[in-house]
C-alpha positions in Angstrom: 30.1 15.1 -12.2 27.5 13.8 -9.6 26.9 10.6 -8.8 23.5 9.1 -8.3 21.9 5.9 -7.1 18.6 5.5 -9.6 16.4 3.0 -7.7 13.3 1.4 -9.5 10.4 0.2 -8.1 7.8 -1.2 -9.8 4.0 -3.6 -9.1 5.6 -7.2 -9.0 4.4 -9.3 -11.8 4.4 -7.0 -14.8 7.3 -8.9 -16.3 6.0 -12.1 -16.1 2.7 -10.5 -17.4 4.3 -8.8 -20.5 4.1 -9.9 -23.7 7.2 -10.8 -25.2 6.5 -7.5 -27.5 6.4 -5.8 -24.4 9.5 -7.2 -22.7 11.2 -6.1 -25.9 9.7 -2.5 -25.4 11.1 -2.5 -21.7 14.5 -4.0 -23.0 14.7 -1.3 -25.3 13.8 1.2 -23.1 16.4 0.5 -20.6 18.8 0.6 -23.6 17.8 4.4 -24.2 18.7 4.9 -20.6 22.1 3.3 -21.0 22.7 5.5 -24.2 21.9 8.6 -22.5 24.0 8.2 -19.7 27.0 6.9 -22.0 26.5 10.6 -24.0 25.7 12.5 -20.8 28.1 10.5 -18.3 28.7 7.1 -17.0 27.3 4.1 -15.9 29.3 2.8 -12.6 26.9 -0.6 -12.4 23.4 -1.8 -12.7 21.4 -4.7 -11.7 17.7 -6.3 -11.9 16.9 -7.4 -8.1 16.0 -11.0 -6.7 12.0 -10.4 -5.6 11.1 -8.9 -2.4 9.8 -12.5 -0.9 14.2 -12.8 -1.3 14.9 -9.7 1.1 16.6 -10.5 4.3 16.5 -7.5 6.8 18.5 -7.0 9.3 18.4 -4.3 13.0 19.6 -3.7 15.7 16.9 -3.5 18.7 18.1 -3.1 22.0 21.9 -3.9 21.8 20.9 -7.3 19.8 21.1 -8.4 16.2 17.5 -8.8 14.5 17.5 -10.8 11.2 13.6 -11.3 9.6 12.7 -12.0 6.4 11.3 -9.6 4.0 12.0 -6.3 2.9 12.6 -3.5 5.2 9.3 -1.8 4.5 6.1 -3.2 2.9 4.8 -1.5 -0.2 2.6 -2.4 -3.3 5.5 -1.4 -5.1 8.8 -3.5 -4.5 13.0 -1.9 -5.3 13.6 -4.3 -8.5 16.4 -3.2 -9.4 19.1 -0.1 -9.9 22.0 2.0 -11.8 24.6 3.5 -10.3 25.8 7.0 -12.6 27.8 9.9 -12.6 26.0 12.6 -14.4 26.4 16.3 -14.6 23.1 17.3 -12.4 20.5 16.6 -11.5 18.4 17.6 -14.8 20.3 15.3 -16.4 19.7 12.5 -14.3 16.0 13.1 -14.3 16.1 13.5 -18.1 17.8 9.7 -18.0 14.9 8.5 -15.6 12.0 9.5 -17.9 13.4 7.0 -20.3 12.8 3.9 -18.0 9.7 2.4 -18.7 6.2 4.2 -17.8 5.0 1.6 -15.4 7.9 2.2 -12.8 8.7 4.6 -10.6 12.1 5.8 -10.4 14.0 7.1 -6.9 17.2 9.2 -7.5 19.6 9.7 -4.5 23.0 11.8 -4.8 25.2 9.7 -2.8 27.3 11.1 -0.3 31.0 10.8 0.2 31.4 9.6 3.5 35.7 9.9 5.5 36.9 11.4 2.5 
């Protein structure tokens, strides 16, 4: 098993613009993701994201702490949220992303083992 970090971004708004209908389609949708995953792996943790006008960033720039607010990078598109799986490949993981809903895009990162 592999473990992957899915991270979804999506236009900020489209919740609050859905229909209730369409929140259910989204819930839903979300639930066939945590379904495959169940039959195809596991699902280490998940969660929905604070907006980006939340984000706290934080560098370091010439030997001093920078803290700003915001994200790190400005997009149309903000991180809203993510899952954290193990899954066999990465077919499989891209076969669980396609079940999100349509109006997001979906990052996938293999995470890396780091001092072990």
């Amino acid at each position: 098993m592999k473990r992957y970090l899915f991270l979804i971004a999506y236009e900020p708004g489209g919740w609050d613009q859905a229909s209730v209908e369409e929140q259910q389609v989204f819930v839903d949708q979300h639930q066939a993701f945590s379904d495959y995953l169940a039959q195809h792996g596991r699902e280490i943790s998940a969660a929905a994201l604070a907006g980006a006008d939340t984000a706290t960033t934080v560098r370091h720039e010439s030997g001093e702490l920078a803290v700003s607010d915001g994200p790190f990078a400005e997009t149309v598109e903000m991180i809203g949220g993510y899952y954290d799986a193990e899954l066999p490949d990465l077919d499989h993981a891209t076969a669980a992303a396609a079940l999100l809903p349509v109006c997001y895009s979906v990052e996938i990162r293999p995470t890396v083992a780091i001092g072990q």
